[in-house]
C-alpha positions in Angstrom: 0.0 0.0 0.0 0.7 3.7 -0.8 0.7 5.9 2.3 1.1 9.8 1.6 1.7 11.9 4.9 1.7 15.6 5.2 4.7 16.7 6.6 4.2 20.5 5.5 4.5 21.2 9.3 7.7 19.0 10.0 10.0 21.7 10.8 7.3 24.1 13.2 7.5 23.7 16.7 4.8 21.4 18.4 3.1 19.6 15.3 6.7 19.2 13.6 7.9 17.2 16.6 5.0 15.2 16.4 5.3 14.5 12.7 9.0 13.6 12.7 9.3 11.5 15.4 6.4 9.6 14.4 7.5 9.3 10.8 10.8 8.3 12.4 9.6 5.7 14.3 6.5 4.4 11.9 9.5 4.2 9.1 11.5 1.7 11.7 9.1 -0.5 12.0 6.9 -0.7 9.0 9.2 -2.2 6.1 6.3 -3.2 4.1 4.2 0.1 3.0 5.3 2.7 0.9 5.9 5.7 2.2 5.8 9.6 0.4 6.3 12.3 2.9 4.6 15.8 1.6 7.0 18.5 2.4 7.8 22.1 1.5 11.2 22.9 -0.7 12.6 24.9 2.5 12.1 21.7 4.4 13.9 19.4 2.4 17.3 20.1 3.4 17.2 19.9 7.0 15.8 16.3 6.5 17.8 13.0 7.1 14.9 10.6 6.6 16.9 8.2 4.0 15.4 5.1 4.0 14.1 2.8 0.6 10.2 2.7 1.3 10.4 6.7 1.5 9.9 9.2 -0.8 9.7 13.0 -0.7 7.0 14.5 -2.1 7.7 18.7 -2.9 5.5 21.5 -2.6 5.5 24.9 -2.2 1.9 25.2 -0.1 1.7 26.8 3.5 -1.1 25.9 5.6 -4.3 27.9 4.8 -4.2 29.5 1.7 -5.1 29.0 -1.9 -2.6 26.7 -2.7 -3.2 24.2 0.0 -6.2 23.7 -1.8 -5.5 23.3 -5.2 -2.2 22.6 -5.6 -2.5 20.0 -2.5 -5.6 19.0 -4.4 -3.4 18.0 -8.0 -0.9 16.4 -6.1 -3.2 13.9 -4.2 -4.8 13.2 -7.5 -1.9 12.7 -9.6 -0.5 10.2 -7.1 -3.4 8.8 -5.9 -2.1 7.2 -2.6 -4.4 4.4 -1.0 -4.3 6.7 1.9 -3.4 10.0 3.2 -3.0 11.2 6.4 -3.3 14.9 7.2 -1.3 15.6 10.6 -3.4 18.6 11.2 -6.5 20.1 10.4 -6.0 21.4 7.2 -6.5 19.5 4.1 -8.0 20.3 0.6 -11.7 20.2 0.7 -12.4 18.7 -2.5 -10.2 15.9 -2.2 -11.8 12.3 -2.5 -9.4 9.6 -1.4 -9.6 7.8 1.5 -7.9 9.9 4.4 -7.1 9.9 8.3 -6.8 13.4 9.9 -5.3 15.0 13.3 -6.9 16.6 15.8 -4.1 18.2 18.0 -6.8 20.3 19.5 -10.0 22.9 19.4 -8.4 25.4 21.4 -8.5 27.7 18.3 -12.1 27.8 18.8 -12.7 28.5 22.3 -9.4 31.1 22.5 -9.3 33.7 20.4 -5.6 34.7 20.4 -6.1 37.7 18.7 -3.6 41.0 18.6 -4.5 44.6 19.0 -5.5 45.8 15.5 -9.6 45.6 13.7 -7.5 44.4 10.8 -6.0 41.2 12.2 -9.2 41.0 14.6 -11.6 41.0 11.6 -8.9 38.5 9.9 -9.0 35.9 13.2 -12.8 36.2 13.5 -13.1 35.5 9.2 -10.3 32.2 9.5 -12.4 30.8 12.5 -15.4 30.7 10.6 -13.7 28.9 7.3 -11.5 26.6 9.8 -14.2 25.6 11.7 -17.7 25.7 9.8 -15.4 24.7 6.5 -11.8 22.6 6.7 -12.4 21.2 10.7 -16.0 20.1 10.0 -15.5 18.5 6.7 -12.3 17.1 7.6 -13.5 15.4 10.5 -16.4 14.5 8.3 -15.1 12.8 5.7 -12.0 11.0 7.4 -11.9 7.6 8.0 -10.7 8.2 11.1 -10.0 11.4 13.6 -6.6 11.0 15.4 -6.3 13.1 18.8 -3.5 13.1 21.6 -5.6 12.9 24.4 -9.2 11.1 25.8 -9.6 15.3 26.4 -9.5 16.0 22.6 -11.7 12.9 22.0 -14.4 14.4 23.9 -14.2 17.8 22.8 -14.3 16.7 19.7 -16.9 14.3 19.8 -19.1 16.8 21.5 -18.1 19.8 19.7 -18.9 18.3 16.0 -21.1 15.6 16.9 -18.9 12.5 15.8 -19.3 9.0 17.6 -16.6 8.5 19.1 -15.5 5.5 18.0 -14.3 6.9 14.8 -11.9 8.7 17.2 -8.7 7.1 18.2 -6.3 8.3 20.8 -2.8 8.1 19.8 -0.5 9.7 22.6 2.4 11.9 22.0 6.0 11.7 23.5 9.2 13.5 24.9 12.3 13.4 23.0 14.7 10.4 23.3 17.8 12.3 22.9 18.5 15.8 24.4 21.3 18.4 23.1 23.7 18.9 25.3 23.0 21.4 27.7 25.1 24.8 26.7 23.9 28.4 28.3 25.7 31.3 29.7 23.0 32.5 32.0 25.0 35.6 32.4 24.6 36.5 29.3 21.2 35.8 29.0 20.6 38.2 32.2 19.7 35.2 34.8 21.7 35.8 37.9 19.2 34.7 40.2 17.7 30.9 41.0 15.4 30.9 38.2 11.3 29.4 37.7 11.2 28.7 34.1 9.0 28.8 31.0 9.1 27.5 27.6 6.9 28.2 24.7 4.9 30.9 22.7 3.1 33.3 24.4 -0.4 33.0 22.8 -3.1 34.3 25.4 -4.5 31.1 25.8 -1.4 30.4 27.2 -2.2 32.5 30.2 1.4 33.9 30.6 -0.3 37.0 32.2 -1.8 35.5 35.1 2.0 33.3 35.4 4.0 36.7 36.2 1.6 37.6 38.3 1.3 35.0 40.3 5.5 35.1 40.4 5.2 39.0 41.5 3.4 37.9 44.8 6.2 35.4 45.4 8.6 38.5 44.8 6.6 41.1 46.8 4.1 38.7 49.6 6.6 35.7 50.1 9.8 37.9 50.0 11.5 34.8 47.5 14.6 35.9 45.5 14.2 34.2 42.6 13.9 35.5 38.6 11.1 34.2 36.2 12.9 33.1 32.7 10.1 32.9 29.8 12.0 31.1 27.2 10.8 31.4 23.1 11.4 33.6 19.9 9.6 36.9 20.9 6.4 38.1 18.9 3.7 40.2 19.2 1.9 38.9 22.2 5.4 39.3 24.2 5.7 43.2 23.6 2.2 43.1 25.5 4.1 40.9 28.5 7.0 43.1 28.6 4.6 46.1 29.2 3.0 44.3 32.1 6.3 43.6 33.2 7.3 46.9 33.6 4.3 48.6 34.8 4.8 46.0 37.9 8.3 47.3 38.2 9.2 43.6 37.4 12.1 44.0 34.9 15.1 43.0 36.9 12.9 39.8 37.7 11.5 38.6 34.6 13.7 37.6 31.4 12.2 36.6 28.2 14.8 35.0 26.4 13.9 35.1 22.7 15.1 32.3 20.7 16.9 29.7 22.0 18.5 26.8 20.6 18.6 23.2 21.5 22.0 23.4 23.7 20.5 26.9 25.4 17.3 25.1 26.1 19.0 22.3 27.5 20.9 24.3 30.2 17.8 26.4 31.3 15.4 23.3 32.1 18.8 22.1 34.0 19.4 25.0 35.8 16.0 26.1 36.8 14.1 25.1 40.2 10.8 24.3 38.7 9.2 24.6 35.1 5.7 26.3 35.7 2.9 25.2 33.5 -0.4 27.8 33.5 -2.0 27.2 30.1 -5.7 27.6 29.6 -6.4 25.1 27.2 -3.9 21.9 25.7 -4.1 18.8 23.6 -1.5 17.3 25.2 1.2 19.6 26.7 5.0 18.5 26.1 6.5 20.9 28.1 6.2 19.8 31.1 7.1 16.3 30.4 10.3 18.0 28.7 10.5 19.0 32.3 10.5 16.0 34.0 12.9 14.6 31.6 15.3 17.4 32.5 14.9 16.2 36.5 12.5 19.3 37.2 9.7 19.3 39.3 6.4 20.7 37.8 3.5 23.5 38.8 0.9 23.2 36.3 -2.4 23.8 35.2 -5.3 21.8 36.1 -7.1 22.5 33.2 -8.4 20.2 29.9 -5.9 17.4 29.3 -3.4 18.4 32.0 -4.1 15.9 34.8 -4.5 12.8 32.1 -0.7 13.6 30.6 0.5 14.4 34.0 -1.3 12.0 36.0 0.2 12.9 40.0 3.6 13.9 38.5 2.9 17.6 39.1 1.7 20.0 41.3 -2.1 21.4 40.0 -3.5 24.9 40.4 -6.6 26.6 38.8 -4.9 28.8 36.1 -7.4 31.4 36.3 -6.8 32.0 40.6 -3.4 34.1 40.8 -3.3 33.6 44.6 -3.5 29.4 44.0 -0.9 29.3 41.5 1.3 31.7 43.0 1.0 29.6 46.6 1.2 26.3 44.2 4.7 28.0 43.1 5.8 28.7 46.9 5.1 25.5 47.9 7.1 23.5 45.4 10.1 26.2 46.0 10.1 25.7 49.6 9.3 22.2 50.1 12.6 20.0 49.3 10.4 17.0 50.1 7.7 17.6 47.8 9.9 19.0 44.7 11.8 15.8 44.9 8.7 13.6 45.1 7.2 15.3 42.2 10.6 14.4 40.2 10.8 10.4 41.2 7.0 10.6 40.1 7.7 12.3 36.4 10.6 10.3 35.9 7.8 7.7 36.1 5.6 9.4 34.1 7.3 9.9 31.3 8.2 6.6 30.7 4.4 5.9 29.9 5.0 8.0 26.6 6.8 6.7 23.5 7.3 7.3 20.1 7.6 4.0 19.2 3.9 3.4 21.0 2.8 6.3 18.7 4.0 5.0 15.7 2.4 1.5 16.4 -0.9 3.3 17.2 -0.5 5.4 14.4 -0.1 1.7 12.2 -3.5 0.6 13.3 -5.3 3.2 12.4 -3.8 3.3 9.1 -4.6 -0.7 8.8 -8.2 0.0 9.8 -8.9 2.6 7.6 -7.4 1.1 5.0 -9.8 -2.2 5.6 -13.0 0.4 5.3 -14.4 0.4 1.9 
């Protein structure tokens, strides 16, 4: 059989993870299928995925956009693979063929991440409607079957769009194996202080707002001399934070790092004394278990899928009560006992996630929706 896989996203930062290492490890133990891996032109040379039942496919389509569905839509056709599977939501409407699809998450439509300006406000409010009443609906429509991270997702999604849920599979996701080599010069970088870290984008669903808060009452109520490191390549949404920063007279205490790379990353979960989760809304949350594979305790969210990944391997708060997640903080800070339980229970934890378990998932959905007619 001919499997096609989008791979569009393989070099972003969430999905591409989640495409490459299962790719990786489908492509280890599947020697029998045929393999083409849709990728853009920029992608291909940062790719070492060499093996004989692979094949790139090129293209020069972005998500969303006109080109994702038509010249998506000739591809497909021309090669006419016994199935495709679409790692995310988007896909070319019009497109016949038998097809699995991922759900990562909905959070899109219950957050609205938007920035200041009527322009990009109108924009959000006009892609929301296509994504969901357009591309999400039919795509969950039409696939075989919906792949989602988390027994969250599945219910969200099943409720959200109707679907019975056992046209829904969960297929969990995984931390890295290997980690680069951990490389910073926190000096540099303006940490000089024992450090609470975290690492991603700053969307507002990710509810980084409420997080320095929460670390200014540590600062100013619990007298704790410790900096805040928010680690990620700046962007809008983080010239809003740096505002709130300062008008809390904050700056000396909170560093946003910008971009980091691997090795940098590396030596900031190793250095820090807890990774703080406070998001709003997941599908699965890697983070944190990036954490825990550093040898960090965890504060995080109680919200969505948060307790399933984490099971008791982290410290919960309600991410919308600054007080609770600032006294979650404290405690894990303060309390050698508990910080070092919570690490023995998410080097547990982590171990329940594999990409190798992914990738065999993954396999049976692809074997059951290719025995549908």
């Amino acid at each position: 059989m001919k499997i096609l896989i989008d791979g569009r996203g393989i070099k972003k930062t969430g999905i591409g993870r989640y495409i490459e290492n299962t790719l990786r490890a489908i492509l280890e133990i599947d020697k029998k299928n045929q393999y083409e891996l849709l990728v853009r032109d920029i992608d291909t040379k940062n790719l070492d995925l060499k093996v004989d039942n692979l094949e790139y496919v090129r293209t020069t389509a972005n998500f969303f956009g006109v080109k994702e569905q038509t010249e998506i839509l000739s591809i497909l056709n021309a090669r006419k693979p016994d199935l495709v599977h679409f790692t995310n939501f988007n896909f070319p409407v019009a497109y016949r063929g038998k097809f699995v699809i991922t759900i990562h998450d909905l959070t899109l439509l219950h957050f609205r991440n938007l920035r200041n300006s009527m322009a990009r406000k109108v924009y959000y409010m006009f892609k929301e409607q296509v994504m969901r009443n357009i591309v999400l609906r039919q795509g969950i429509k039409k696939a075989s079957v919906v792949l989602v991270p988390t027994e969250y997702v599945k219910e969200d999604v099943a409720k959200t769009f109707k679907v019975r849920r056992n046209k829904i599979s969960v297929t969990h996701e995984a931390v890295d194996k290997d980690f680069a080599t951990p490389r910073v010069n926190l000096d540099k970088k303006g940490i000089n202080k024992p450090f609470v870290l975290y690492v991603g984008n700053a969307y507002p669903h990710k509810n980084l707002e409420r997080m320095i808060m929460a670390f200014g009452k540590l600062i100013t109520k619990y007298m704790l001399d410790y900096q805040l490191v928010i680690a990620g390549k700046k962007d809008t949404f983080h010239k809003g934070l740096e505002q709130s920063v300062a008008d809390a007279g904050l700056q000396d205490r909170v560093v946003f790092t910008d971009f980091v790379t691997d090795q940098e990353l590396a030596g900031l979960y190793k250095n820090a004394k807890l990774y703080v989760f406070p998001s709003l809304s997941e599908g699965f949350g890697l983070p944190p278990l990036e954490a825990m594979a550093h040898h960090l305790p965890v504060a995080s969210s109680n919200a969505t899928c948060m307790p399933e990944v984490l099971g008791d391997a982290a410290a919960y708060f309600d991410p919308r009560n600054v007080t609770e997640m600032a006294e979650t903080m404290l405690a894990v800070l303060t309390d050698e006992k508990l910080a070092k339980g919570l690490v023995i229970k998410g080097n547990r934890q982590i171990k329940k996630y594999s990409w190798h378990k992914t990738a065999q998932e993954t396999l049976e959905v692809y074997e059951l929706a290719l025995r549908q007619k």
